[in-house]
Structure formats: C-alpha cells, structure tokens
SEFIZA-3560 file (N, C-alpha, C; in Angstrom, 3 decimals):
REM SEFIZA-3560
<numar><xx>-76.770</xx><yy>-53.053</yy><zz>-61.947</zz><atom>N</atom></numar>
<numar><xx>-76.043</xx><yy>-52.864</yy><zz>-63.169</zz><atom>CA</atom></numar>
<numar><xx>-75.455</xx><yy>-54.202</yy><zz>-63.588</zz><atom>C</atom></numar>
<numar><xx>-75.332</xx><yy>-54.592</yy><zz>-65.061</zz><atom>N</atom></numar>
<numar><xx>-74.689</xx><yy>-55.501</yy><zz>-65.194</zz><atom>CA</atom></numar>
<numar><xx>-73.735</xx><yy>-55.235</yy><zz>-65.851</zz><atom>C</atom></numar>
<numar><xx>-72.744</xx><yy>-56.190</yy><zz>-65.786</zz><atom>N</atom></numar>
<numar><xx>-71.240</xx><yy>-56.042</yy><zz>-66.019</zz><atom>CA</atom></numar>
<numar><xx>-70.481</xx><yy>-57.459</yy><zz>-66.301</zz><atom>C</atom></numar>
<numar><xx>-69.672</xx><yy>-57.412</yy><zz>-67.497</zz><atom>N</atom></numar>
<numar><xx>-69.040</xx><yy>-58.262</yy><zz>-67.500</zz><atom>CA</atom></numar>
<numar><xx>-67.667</xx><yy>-58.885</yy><zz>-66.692</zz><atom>C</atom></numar>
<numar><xx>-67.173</xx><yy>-59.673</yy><zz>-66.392</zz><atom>N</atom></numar>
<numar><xx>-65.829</xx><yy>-60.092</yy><zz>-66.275</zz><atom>CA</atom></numar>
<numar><xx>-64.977</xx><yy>-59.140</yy><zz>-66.401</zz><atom>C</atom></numar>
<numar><xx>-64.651</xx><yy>-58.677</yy><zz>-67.366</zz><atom>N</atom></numar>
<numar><xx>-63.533</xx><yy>-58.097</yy><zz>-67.857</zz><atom>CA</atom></numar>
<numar><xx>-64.251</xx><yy>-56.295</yy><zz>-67.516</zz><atom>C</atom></numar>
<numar><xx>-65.478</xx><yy>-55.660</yy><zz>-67.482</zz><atom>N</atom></numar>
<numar><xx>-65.782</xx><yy>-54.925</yy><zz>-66.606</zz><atom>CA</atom></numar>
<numar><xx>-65.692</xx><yy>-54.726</yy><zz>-65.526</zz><atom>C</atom></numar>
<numar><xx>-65.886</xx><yy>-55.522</yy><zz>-64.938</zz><atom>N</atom></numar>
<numar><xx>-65.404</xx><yy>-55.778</yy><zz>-63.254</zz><atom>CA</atom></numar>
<numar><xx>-64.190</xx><yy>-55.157</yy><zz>-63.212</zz><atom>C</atom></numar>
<numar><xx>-63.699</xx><yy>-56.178</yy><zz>-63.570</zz><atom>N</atom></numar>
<numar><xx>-61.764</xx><yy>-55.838</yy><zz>-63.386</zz><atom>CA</atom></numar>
<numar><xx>-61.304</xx><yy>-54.513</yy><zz>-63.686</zz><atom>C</atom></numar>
<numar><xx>-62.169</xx><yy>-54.018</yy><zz>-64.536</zz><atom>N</atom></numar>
<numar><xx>-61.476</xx><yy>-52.592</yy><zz>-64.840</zz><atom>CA</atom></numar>
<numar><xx>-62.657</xx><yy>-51.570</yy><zz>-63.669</zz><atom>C</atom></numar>
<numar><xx>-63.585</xx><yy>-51.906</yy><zz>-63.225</zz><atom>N</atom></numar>
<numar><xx>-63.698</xx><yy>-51.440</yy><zz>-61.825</zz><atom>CA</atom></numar>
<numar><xx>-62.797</xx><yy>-51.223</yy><zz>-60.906</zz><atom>C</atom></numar>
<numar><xx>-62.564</xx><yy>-52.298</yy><zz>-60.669</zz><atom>N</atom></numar>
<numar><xx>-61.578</xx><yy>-52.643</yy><zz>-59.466</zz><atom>CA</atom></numar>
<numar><xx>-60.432</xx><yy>-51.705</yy><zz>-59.807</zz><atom>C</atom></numar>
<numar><xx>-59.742</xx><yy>-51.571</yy><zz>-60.890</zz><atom>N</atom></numar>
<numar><xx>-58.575</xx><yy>-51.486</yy><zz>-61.089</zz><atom>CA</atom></numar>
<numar><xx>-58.767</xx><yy>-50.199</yy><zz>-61.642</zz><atom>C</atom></numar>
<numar><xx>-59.693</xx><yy>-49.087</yy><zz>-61.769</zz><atom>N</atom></numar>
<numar><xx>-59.435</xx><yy>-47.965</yy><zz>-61.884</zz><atom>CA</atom></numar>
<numar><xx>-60.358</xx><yy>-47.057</yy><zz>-60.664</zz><atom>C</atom></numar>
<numar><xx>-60.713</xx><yy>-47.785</yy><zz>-59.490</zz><atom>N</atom></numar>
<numar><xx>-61.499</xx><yy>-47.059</yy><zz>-58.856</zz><atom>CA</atom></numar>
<numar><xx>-61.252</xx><yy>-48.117</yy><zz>-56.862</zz><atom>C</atom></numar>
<numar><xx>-61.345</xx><yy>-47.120</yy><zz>-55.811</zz><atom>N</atom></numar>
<numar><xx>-61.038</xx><yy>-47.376</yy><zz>-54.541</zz><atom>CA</atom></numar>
<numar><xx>-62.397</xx><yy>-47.467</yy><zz>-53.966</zz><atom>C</atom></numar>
<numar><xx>-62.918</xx><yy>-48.978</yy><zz>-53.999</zz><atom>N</atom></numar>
<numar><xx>-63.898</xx><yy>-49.430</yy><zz>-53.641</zz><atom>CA</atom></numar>
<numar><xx>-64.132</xx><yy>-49.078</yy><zz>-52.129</zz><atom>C</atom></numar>
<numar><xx>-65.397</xx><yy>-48.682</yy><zz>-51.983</zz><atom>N</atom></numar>
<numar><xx>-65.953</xx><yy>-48.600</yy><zz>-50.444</zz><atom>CA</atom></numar>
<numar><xx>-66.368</xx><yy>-49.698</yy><zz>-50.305</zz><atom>C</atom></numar>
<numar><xx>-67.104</xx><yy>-49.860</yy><zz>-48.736</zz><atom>N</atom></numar>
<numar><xx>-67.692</xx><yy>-51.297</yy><zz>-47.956</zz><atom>CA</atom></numar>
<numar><xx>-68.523</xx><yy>-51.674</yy><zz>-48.577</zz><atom>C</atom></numar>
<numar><xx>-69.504</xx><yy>-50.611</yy><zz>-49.067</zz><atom>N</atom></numar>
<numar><xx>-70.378</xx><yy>-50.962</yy><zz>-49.425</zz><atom>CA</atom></numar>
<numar><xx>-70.415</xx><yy>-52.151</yy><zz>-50.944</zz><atom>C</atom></numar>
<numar><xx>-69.481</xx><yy>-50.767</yy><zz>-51.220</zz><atom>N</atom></numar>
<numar><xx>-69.479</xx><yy>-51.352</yy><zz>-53.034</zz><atom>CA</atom></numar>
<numar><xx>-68.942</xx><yy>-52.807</yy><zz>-52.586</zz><atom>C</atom></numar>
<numar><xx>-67.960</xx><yy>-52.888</yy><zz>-52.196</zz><atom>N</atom></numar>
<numar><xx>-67.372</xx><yy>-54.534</yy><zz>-52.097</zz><atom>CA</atom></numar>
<numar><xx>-68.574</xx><yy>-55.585</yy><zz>-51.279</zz><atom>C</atom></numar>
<numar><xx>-69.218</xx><yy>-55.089</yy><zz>-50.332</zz><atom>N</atom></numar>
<numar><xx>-70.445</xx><yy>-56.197</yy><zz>-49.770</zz><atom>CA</atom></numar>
<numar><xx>-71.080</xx><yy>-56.529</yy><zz>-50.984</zz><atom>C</atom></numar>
<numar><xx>-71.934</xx><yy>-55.259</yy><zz>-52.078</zz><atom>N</atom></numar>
<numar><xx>-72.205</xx><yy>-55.833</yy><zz>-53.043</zz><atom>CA</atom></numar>
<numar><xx>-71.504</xx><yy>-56.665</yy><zz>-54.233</zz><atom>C</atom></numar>
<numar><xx>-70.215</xx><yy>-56.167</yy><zz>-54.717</zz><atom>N</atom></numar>
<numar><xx>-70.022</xx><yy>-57.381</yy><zz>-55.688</zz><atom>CA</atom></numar>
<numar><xx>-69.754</xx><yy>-58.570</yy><zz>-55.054</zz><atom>C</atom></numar>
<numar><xx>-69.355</xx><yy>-58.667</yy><zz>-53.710</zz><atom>N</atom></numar>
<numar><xx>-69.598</xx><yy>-59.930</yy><zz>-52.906</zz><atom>CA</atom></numar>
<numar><xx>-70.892</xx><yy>-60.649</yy><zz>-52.761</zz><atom>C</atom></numar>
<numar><xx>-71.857</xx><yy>-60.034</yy><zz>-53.202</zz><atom>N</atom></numar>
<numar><xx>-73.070</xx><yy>-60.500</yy><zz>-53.030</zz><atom>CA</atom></numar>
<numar><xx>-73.463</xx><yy>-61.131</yy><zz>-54.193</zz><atom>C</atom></numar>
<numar><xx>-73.269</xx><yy>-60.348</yy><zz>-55.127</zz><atom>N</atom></numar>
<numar><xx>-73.097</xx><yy>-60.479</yy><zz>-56.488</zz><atom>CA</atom></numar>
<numar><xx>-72.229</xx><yy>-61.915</yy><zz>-56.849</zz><atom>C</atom></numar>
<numar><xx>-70.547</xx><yy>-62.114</yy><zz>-56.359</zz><atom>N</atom></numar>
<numar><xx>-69.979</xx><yy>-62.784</yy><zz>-56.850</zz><atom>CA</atom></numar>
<numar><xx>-70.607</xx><yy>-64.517</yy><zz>-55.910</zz><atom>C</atom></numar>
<numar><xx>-70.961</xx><yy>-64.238</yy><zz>-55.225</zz><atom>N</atom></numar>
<numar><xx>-71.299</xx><yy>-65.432</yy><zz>-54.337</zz><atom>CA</atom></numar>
<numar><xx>-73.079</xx><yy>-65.819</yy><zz>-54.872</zz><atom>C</atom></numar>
<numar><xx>-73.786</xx><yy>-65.015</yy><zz>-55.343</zz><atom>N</atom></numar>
<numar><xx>-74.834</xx><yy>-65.447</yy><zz>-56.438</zz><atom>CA</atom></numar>
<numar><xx>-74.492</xx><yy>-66.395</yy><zz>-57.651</zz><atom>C</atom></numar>
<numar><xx>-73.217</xx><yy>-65.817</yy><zz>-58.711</zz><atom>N</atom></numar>
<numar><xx>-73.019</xx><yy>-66.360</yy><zz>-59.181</zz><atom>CA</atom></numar>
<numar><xx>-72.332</xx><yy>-67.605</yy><zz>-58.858</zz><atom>C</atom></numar>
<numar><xx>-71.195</xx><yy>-67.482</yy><zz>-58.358</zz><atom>N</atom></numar>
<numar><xx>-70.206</xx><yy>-68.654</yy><zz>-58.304</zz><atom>CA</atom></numar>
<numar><xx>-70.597</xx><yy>-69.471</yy><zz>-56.925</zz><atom>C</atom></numar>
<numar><xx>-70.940</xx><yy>-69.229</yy><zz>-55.471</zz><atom>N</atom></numar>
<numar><xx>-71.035</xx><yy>-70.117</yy><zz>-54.935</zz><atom>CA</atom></numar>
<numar><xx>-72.191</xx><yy>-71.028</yy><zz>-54.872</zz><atom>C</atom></numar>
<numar><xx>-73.421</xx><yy>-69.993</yy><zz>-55.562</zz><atom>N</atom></numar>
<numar><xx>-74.644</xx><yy>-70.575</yy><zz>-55.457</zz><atom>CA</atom></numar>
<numar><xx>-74.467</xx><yy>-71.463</yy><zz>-56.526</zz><atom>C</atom></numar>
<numar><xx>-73.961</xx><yy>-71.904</yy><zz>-57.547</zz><atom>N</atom></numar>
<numar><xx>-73.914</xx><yy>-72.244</yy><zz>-59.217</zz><atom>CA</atom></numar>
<numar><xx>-72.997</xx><yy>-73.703</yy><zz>-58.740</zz><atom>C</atom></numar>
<numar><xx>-72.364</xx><yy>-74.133</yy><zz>-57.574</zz><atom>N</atom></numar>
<numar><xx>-71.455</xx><yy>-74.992</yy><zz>-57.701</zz><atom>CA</atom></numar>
<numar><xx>-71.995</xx><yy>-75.968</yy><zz>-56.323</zz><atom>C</atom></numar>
<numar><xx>-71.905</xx><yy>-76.869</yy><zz>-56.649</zz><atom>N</atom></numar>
<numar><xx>-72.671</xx><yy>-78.356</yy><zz>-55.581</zz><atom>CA</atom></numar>
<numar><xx>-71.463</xx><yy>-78.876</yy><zz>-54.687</zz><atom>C</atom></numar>
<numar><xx>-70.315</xx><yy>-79.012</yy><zz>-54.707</zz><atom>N</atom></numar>
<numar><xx>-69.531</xx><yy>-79.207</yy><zz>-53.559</zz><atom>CA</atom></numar>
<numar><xx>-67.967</xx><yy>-78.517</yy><zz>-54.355</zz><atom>C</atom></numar>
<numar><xx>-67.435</xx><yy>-78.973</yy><zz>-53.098</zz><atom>N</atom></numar>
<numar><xx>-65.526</xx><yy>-78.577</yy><zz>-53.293</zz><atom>CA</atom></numar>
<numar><xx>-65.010</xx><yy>-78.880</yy><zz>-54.659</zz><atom>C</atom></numar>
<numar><xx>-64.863</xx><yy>-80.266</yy><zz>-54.995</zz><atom>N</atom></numar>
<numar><xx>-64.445</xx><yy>-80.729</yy><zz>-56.277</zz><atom>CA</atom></numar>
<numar><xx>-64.873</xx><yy>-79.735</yy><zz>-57.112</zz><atom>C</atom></numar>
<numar><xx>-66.021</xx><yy>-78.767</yy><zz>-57.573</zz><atom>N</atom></numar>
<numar><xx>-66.181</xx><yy>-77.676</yy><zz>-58.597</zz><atom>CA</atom></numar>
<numar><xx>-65.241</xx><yy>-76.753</yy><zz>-58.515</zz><atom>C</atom></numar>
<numar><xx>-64.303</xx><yy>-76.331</yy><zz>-57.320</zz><atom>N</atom></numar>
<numar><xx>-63.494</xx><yy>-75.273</yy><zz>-57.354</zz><atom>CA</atom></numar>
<numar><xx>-62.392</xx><yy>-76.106</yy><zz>-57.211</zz><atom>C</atom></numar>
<numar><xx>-61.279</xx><yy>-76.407</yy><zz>-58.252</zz><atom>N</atom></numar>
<numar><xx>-60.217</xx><yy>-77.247</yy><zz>-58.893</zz><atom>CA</atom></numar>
<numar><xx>-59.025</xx><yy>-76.126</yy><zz>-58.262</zz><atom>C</atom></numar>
<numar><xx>-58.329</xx><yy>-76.803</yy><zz>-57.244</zz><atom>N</atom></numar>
<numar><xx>-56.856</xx><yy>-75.999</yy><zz>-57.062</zz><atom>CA</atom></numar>
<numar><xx>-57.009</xx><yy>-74.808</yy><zz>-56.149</zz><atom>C</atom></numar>
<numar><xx>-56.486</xx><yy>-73.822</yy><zz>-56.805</zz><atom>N</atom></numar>
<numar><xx>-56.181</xx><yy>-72.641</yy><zz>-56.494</zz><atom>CA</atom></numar>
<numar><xx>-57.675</xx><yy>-71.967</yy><zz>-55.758</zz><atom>C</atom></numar>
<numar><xx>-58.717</xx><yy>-71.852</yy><zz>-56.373</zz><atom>N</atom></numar>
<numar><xx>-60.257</xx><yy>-71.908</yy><zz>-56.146</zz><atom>CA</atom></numar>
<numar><xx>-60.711</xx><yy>-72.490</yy><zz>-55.083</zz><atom>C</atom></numar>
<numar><xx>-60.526</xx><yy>-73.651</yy><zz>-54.513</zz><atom>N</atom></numar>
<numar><xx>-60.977</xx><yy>-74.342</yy><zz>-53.069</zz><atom>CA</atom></numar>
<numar><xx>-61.049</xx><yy>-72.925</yy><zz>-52.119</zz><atom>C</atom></numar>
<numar><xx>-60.598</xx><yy>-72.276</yy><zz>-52.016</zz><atom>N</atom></numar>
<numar><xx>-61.471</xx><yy>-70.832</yy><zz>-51.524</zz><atom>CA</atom></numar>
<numar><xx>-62.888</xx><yy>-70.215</yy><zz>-51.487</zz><atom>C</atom></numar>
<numar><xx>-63.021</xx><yy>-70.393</yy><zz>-52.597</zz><atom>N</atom></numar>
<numar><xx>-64.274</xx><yy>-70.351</yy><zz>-53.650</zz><atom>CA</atom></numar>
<numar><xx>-65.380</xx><yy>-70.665</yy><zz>-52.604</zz><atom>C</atom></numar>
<numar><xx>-65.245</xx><yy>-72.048</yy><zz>-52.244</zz><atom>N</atom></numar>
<numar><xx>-66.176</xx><yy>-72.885</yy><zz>-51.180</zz><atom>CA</atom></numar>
<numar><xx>-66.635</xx><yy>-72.539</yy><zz>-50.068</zz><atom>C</atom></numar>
<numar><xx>-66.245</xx><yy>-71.635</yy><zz>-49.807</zz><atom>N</atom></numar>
<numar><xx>-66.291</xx><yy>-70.985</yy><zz>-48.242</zz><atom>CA</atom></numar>
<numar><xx>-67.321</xx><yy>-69.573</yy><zz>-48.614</zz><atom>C</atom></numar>
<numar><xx>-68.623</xx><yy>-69.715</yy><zz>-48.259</zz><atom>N</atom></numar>
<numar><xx>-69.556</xx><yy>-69.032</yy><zz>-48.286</zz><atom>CA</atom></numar>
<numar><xx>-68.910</xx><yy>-66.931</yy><zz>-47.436</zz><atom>C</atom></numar>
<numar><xx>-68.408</xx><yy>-67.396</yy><zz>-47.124</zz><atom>N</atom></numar>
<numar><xx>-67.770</xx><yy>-66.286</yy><zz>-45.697</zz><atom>CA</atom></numar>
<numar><xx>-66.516</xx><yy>-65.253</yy><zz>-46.927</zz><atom>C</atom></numar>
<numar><xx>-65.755</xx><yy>-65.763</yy><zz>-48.049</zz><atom>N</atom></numar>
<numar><xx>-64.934</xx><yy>-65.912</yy><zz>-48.425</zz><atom>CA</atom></numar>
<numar><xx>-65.714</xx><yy>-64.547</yy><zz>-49.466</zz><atom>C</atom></numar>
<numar><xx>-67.025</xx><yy>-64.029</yy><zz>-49.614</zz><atom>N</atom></numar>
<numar><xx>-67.446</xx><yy>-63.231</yy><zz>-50.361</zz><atom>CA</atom></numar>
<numar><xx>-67.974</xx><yy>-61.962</yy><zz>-49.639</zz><atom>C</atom></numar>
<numar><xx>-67.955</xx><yy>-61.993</yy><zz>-48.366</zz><atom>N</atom></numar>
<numar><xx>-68.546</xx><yy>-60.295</yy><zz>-47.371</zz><atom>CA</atom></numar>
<numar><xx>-66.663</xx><yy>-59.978</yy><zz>-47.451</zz><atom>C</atom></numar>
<numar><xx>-67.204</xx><yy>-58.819</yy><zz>-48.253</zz><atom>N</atom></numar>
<numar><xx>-66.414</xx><yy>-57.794</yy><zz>-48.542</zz><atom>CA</atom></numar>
<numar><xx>-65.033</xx><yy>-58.074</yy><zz>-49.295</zz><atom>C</atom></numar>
<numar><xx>-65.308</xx><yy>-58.655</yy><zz>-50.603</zz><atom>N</atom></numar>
<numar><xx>-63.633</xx><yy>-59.455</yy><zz>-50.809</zz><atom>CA</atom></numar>
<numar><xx>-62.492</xx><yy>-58.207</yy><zz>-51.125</zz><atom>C</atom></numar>
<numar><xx>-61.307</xx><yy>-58.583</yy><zz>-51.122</zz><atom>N</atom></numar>
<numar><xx>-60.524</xx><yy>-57.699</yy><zz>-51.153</zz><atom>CA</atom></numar>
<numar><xx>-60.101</xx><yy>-57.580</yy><zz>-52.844</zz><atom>C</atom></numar>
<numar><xx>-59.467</xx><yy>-56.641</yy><zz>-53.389</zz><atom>N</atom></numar>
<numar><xx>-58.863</xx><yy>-56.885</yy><zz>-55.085</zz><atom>CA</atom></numar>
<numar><xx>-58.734</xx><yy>-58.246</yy><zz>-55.744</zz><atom>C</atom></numar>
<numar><xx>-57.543</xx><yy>-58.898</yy><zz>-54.370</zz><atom>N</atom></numar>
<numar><xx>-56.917</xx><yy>-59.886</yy><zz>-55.127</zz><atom>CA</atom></numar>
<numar><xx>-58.117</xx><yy>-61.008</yy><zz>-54.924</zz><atom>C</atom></numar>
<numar><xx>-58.891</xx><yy>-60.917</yy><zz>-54.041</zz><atom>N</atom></numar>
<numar><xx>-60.651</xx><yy>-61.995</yy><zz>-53.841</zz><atom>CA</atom></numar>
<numar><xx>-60.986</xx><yy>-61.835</yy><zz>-55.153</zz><atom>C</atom></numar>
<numar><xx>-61.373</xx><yy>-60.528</yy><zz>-55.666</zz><atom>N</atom></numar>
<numar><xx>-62.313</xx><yy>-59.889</yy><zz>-56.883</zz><atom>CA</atom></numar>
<numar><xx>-61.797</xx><yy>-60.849</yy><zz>-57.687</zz><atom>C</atom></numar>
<numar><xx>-60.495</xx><yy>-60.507</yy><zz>-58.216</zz><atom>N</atom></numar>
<numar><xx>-59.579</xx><yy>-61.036</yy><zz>-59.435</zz><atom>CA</atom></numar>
<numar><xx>-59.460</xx><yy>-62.201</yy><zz>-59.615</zz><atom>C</atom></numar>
<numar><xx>-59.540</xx><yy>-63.155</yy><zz>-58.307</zz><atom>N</atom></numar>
<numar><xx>-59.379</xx><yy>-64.713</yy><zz>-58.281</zz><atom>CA</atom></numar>
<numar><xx>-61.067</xx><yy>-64.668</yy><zz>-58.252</zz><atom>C</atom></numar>
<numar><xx>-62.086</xx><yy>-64.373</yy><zz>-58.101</zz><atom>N</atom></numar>
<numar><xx>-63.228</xx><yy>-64.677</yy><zz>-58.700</zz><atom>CA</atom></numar>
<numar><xx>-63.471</xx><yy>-64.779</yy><zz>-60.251</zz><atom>C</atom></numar>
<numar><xx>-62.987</xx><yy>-63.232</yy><zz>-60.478</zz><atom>N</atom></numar>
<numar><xx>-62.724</xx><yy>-62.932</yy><zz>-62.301</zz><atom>CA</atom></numar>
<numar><xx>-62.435</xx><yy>-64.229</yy><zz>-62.792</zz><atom>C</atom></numar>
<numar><xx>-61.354</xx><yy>-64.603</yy><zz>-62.338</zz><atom>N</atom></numar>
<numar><xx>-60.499</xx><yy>-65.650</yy><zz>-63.323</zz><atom>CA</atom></numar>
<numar><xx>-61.217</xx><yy>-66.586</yy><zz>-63.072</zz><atom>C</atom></numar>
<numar><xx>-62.089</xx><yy>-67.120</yy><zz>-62.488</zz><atom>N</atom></numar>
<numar><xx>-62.558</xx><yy>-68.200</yy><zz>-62.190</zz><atom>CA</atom></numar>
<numar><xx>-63.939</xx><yy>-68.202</yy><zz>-63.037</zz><atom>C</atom></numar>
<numar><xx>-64.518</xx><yy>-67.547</yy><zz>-62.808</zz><atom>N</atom></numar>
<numar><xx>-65.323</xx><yy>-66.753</yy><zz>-63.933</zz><atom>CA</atom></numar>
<numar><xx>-65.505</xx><yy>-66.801</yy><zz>-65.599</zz><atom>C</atom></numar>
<numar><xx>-64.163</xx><yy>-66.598</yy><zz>-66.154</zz><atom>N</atom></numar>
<numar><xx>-63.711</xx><yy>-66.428</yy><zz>-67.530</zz><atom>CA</atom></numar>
<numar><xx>-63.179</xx><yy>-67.950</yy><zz>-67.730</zz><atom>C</atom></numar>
<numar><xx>-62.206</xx><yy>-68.157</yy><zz>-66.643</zz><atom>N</atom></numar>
<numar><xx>-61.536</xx><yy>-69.787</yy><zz>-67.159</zz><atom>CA</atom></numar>
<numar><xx>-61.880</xx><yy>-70.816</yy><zz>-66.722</zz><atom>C</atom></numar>
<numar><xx>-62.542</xx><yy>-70.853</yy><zz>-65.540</zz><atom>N</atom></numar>
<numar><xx>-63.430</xx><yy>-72.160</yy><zz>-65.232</zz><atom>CA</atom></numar>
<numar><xx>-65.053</xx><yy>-72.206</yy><zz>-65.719</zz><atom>C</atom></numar>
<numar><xx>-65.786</xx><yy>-71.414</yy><zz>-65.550</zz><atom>N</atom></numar>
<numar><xx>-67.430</xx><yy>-72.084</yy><zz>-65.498</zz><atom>CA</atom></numar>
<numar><xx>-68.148</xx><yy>-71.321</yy><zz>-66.654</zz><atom>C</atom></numar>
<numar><xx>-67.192</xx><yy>-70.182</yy><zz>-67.335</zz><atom>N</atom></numar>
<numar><xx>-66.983</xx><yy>-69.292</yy><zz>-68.776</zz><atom>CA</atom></numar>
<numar><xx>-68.527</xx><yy>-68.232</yy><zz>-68.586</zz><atom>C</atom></numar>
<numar><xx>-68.678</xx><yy>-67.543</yy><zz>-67.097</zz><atom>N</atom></numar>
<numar><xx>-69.915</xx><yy>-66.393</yy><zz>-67.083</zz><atom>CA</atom></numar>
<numar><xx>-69.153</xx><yy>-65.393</yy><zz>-67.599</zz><atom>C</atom></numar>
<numar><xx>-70.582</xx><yy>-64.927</yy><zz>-68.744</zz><atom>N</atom></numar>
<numar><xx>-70.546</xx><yy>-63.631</yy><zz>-69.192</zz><atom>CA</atom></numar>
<numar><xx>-70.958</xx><yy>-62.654</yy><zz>-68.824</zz><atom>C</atom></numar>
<numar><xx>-71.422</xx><yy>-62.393</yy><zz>-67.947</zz><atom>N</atom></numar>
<numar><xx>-72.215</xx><yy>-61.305</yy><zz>-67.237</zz><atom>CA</atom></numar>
<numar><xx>-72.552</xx><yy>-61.406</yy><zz>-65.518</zz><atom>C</atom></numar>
<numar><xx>-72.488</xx><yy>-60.571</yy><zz>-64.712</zz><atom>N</atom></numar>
<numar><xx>-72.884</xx><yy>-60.696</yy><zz>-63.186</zz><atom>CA</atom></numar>
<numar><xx>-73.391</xx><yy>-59.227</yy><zz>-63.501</zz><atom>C</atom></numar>
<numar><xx>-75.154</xx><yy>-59.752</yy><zz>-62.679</zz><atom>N</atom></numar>
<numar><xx>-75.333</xx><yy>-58.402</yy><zz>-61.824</zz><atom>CA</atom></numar>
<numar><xx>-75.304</xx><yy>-57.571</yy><zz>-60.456</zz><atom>C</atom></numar>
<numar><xx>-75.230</xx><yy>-56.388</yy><zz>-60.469</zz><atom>N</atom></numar>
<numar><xx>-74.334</xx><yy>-56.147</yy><zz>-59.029</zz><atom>CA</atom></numar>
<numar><xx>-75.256</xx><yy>-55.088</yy><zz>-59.059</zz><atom>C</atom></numar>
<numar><xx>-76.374</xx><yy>-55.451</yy><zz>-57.920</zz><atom>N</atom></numar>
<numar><xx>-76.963</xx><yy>-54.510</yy><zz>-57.301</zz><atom>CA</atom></numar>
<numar><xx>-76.714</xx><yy>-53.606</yy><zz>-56.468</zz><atom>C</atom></numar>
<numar><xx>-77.101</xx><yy>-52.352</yy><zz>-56.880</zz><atom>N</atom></numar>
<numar><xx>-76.300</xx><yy>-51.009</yy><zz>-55.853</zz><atom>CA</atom></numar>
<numar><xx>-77.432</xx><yy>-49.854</yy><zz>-56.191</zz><atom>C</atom></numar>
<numar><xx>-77.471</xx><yy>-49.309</yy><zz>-54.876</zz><atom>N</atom></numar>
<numar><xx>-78.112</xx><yy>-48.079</yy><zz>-54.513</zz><atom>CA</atom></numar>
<numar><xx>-77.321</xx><yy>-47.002</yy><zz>-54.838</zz><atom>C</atom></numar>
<numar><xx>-77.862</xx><yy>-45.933</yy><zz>-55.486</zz><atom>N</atom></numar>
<numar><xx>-77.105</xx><yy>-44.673</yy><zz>-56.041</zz><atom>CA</atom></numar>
<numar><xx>-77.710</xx><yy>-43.863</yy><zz>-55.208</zz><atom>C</atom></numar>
//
C-alpha cells in the first residue's frame, strides 16, 4: 500500500500496531530514508539516529514520527510504500 507522510501518522496515531506491522513500515522507512542517504552528515542534528541501519526493525511511535518529520522537513518524500500481507 502506499501512503503518504501525513498517512502514516494518522496510522500510527489512530491504530495499536503489531510486530509485524512495525517490521514492515520499518522496512519500508529504512528503504526510503536509510537507503536514499550516503553518510552521517545527511541526517543534520536530531536525525543522526537515522544512520544506524538497526534503528528501523520494529521502530517504536516516537521512531515512526521522527522518521515522518524527517521525511516532510528534511529530504521532502511524498509517498512510502509499505508492503504487507493481508
């Protein structure tokens, strides 16, 4: 499924993610953002998290949300897809 930024978030924030679901948008968010960035200096500040490949199996809300934002206000993606088995 694809989903925007601001979709996501209202995932997260109206629904109690299982393992699963979170391995995938971890899979998902580390497609986009860790694969997309060539060293540390791309994740400015708060983000140096970002860098750590490990930092996306299974992120927690506040992981999700500091991806979001990073997302919208640093590298400006409109869309992630998040593969999932129904």
């Amino acid at each position: 499924m694809k989903v925007t930024p601001k979709e996501l978030e209202m995932i997260v924030c109206n629904s109690e993610l299982n393992d699963y679901m979170r391995e995938r948008i971890g899979y998902a968010l580390c497609k986009k953002i860790y694969d997309s960035a060539n060293s540390l200096e791309d994740y400015p500040g708060e983000y140096s998290v970002l860098y750590d490949g490990s930092f996306y199996n299974k992120p927690s809300d506040d992981e999700i949300f500091l991806c979001i934002e990073y997302m919208i206000e640093v590298i400006g993606i409109e869309e992630l897809e998040i593969n999932v088995l129904l």
